[in-house]
N, C-alpha and C positions, 0 to 999 in steps of 0.2 A: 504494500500500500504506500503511494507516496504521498509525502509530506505538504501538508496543506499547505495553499497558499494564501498570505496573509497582506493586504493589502494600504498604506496607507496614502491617501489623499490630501495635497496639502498646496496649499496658495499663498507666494511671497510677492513682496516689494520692498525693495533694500534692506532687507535681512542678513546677509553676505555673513556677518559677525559673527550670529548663531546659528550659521547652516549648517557644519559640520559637527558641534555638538550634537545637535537636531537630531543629527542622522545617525552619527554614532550609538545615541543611546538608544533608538528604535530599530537600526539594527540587531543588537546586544539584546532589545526584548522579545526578540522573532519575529520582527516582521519580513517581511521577504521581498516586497516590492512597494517601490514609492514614485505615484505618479504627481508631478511636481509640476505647479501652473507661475509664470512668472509675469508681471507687467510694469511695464512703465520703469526699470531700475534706473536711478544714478550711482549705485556705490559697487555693480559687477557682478550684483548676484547672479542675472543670468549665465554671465559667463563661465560663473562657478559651476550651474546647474550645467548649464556645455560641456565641461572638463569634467565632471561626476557621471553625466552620459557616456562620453567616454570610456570611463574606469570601469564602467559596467553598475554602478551604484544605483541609478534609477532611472526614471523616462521625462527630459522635460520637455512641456511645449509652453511655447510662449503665449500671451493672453492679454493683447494690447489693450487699451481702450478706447475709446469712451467706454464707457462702464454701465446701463444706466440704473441699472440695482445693487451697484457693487461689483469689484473683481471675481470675489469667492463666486458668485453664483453666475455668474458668465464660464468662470470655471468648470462648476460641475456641469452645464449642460454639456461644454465640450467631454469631458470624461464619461459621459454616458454612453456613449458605445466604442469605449477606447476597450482597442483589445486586452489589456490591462483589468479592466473592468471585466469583462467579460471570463477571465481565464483564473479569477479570485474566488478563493472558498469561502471568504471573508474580509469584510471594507470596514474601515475609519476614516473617517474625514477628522484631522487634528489640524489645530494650527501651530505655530514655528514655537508661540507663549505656552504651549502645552505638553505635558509629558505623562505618558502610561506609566504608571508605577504598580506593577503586580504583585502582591502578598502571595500569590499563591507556591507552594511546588520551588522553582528554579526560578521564580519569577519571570517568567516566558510566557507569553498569549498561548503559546501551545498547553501549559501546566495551567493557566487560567481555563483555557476549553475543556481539560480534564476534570476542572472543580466542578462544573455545573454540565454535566452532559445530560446533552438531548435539550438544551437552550437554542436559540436560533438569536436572540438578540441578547448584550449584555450593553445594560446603562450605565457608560462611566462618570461615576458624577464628581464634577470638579473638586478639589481642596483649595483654596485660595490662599496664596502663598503671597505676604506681604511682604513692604519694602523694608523694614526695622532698621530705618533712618540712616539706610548704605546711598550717598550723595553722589560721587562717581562710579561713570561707567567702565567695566574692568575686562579685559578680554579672558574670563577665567570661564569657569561651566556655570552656569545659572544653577542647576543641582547644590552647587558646592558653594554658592553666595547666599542665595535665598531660602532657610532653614525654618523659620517663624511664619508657623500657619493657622489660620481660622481652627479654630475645633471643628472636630469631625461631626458633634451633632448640632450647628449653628443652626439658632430658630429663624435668621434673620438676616441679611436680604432674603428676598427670596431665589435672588438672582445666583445667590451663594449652591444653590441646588439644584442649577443646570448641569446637562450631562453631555457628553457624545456619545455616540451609538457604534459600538463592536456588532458586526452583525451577519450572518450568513446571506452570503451572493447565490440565494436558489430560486432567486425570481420571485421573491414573495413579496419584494419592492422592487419598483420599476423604475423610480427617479432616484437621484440623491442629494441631500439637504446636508445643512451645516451642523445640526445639531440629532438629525436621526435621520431615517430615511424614508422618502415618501412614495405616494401615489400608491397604494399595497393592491395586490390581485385580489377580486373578490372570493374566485376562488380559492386562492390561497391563506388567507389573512387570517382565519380563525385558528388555523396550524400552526401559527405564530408564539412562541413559548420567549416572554424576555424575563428578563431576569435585572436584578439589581445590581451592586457595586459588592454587594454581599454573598451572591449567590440566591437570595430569596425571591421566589416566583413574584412577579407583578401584573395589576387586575388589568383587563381588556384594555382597558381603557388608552394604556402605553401599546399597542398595537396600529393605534391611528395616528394619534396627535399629542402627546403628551411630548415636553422638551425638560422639564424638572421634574427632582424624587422627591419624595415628602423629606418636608422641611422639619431638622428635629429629630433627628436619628441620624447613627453611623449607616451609611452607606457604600463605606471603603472596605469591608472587612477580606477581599480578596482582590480590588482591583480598586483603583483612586487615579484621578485626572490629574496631576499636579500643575493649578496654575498659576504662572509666573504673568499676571496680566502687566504687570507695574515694571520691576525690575527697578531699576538702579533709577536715581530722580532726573541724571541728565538724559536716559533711555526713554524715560516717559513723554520729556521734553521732544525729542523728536519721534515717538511716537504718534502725538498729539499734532505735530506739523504734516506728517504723512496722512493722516487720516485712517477711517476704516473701511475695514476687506471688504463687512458683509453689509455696508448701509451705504446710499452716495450722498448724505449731509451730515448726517450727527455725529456731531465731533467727539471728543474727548475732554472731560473738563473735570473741576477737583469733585464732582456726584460721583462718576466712576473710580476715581481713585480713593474716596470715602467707602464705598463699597465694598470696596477691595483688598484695602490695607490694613489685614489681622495679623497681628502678631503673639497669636496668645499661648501658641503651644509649638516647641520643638519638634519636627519632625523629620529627619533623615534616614529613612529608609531608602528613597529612590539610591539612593547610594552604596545601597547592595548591590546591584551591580555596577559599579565601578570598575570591580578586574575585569571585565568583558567588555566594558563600554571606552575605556582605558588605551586600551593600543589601537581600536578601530579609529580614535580620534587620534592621538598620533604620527598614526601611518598617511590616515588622510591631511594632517596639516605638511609631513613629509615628500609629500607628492613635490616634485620643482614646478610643476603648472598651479598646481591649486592652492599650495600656502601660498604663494605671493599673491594668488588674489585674497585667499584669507585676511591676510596683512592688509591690502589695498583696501579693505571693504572696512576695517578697525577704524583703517585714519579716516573713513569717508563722516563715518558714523561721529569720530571727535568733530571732525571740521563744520559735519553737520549741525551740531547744538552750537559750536559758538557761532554759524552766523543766522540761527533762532533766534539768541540772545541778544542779535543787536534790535530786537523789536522789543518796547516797551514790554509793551503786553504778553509775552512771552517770558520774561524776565521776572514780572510783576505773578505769571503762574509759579515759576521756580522757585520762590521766594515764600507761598504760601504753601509747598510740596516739603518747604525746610521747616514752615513753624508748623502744618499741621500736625498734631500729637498720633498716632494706630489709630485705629477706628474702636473703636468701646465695642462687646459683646453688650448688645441688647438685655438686660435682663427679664425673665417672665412678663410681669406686668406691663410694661410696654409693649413687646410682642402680642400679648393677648387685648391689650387695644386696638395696634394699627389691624391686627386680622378682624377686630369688631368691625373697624371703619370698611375695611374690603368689603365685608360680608352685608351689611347695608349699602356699600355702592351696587354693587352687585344686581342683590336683589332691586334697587330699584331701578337698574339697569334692565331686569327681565320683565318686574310691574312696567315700565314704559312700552316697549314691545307689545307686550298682551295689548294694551292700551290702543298701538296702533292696527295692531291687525285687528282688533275688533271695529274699528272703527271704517276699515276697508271694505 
C-alpha cells in the first residue's frame, strides 16, 4: 500500500523571510506536496518558489492580480483542478503565519490519521501565539521566538476558535475554501465523519458550514494550529502595509492585534520536532541559489518597515504596538454578557425576518 499523499495549499506575497522555515517544518510533519500561489512580490519570493520548483520541493504558479476578493481565493479556484489537487488523499489550505503542530504518535499527519481512523475531516483549531513585547524582527524560526500562547480553553474572541480543515480529497467536496472546504456532494455529504482538534466526533452541522469549534474547551489534545498572526512588532508593521490574502479592503489595525496578543501560557511543543525540521532548513538555506535569495528577501523585509516609518501614521501604529500591554483573558462574567448581547442580536435578527416575510 503506498503512502498517502498529503497535501498543503498555500498563498504568499513577500514572504521570502519565512518560506523556508515554512516549508521545513511541514515537511518534517509529513506533508508531501505543496502547491504554492504567489503574486505581486517585491522582496523575491517568487523566485525563491522558482528555485524550490526546481529542487523538486513543491509546484508554484504564479497569481497576478487585480484580485477582486483577494489573492487567497483567486488562488484556490486556480488549484481546483490542478493535478496536484486531484492526485491528494488529503488537502490543507494553511497560510505562511500558521503551523501544524501534532501531539499525536511521531507527531506526523500520518500518526494524527492513525489517532482518529475512519474520520474524513479533522478541524485544526488555531492556538494564538502572541507577540510578548519581542520589538525587532529577527531572521530566526518563528517556532523558537514566539512561545507565549492564549490558553487552550479561551472563552473569548471568538475568532480565537477558528480552524483549518485537514480533510480527505474523495470528492465529498468539490470547491476549496480558506478555512474548510466547500460546495459538499449531496450525495456524499452525510458520509462525512469530522472530527475535532481532539479526536472527538463533531454534530452535522460542521459538514456544511461551520469555520469555529466551541469556544471554551481544549480543542488541541492531538493536533493545534499554531498561530503566529503578529510576530515581531516591526513584522506586523509591514504586514499591515501589505494588506490581506483573503479580503480586498480591510486592513489591519491595533482590533486584530488586540485579538491576538495572548501571552498567558508557555507553550513549546511545536519544537518537538526540531531534529527533523532542523537540517531540512539548513540544507535549504545551503543551497548557493536559494540562500542568497533567503538573505535578499531579510534585507527587503528590514528596508521595508523603515521606509513604512517615514509615514506619520505608520509610526504613530508602532508606537501604540510598544505601549499596548497582552491582551487580558476575558474573565466568566464578561464572556457571559457579550454572549447575552449576541444572543438578543441574534434573535432579533431572526424576529425581523419573520417580520418580513410575513409581510410578503
Amino acid at each position: 500500500m503506498s503512502a498517502a499523499r498529503i497535501l498543503a495549499v498555500l498563498t504568499v506575497r513577500d514572504e521570502g523571510a519565512f518560506l523556508i522555515d515554512w516549508l521545513a517544518h511541514h515537511r518534517a510533519t509529513g506533508f508531501t506536496d505543496f502547491l504554492v500561489f504567489s503574486n505581486d512580490c517585491s522582496d523575491g519570493t517568487d523566485a525563491m518558489l522558482d528555485r524550490l520548483q526546481a529542487m523538486g520541493w513543491l509546484t508554484h504558479l504564479p497569481n497576478p492580480g487585480p484580485h477582486g476578493n483577494g489573492p487567497q481565493w483567486a488562488a484556490l479556484r486556480q488549484a481546483e483542478g490542478h493535478p496536484l489537487r486531484r492526485a491528494a488523499d488529503w488537502i490543507a489550505v494553511i497560510d505562511i503565519d500558521e503551523y501544524v503542530n501534532i501531539h499525536a504518535g511521531d507527531r506526523t499527519v500520518p500518526a494524527l490519521l492513525a489517532a482518529v481512523p475512519g474520520a474524513t475531516a479533522i478541524a485544526m483549531t488555531w492556538r494564538l501565539f502572541g507577540n510578548a513585547g519581542i520589538v525587532d524582527y529577527r531572521d530566526q524560526p518563528v517556532t523558537a521566538q514566539f512561545v507565549r500562547a492564549a490558553p487552550h480553553d479561551l472563552h473569548w474572541p471568538w475568532r480565537a476558535a477558528l480552524f483549518k480543515t485537514l480533510f480527505r480529497n474523495d470528492g465529498t467536496y468539490r470547491r476549496l475554501g480558506v478555512h474548510r472546504p466547500r460546495d459538499p456532494d449531496p450525495a456524499r455529504i452525510e458520509a462525512a465523519r469530522w472530527v475535532d482538534g481532539a479526536g472527538r466526533p463533531l454534530p452535522p452541522a460542521f459538514r456544511r458550514g461551520r469555520i469555529f469549534s466551541e469556544l471554551g474547551q481544549d480543542n488541541h489534545g492531538l493536533v493545534q494550529l499554531n498561530h503566529y498572526a503578529l510576530g515581531a512588532m516591526e513584522s506586523y508593521v509591514v504586514k499591515v502595509g501589505r494588506g490581506r490574502a483573503n479580503r480586498a479592503a480591510e486592513p489591519f489595525d491595533m482590533s486584530y492585534w488586540i485579538d491576538r496578543n495572548f501571552v498567558t501560557e508557555e507553550d513549546r511543543t511545536i519544537q518537538g520536532i526540531e531534529e527533523r525540521s532542523a537540517p531540512l532548513r539548513a540544507a535549504l538555506r545551503a543551497d548557493p541559489v536559494l540562500g542568497p535569495l533567503h538573505e535578499a528577501a531579510v534585507r527587503w523585509r528590514r528596508q521595508r518597515f523603515a521606509d513604512l516609518m517615514r509615514d506619520e501614521r505608520v509610526r504613530a501604529l508602532f508606537a501604540r504596538l510598544m505601549m499596548a500591554p497582552p491582551s487580558r483573558v476575558l474573565p466568566g462574567r464578561a464572556v457571559a454578557l457579550l454572549h447575552a448581547h449576541a444572543a438578543r442580536a441574534a434573535a432579533g435578527a431572526r424576529r425581523s425576518t419573520e417580520a418580513s416575510s410575513a409581510g410578503d
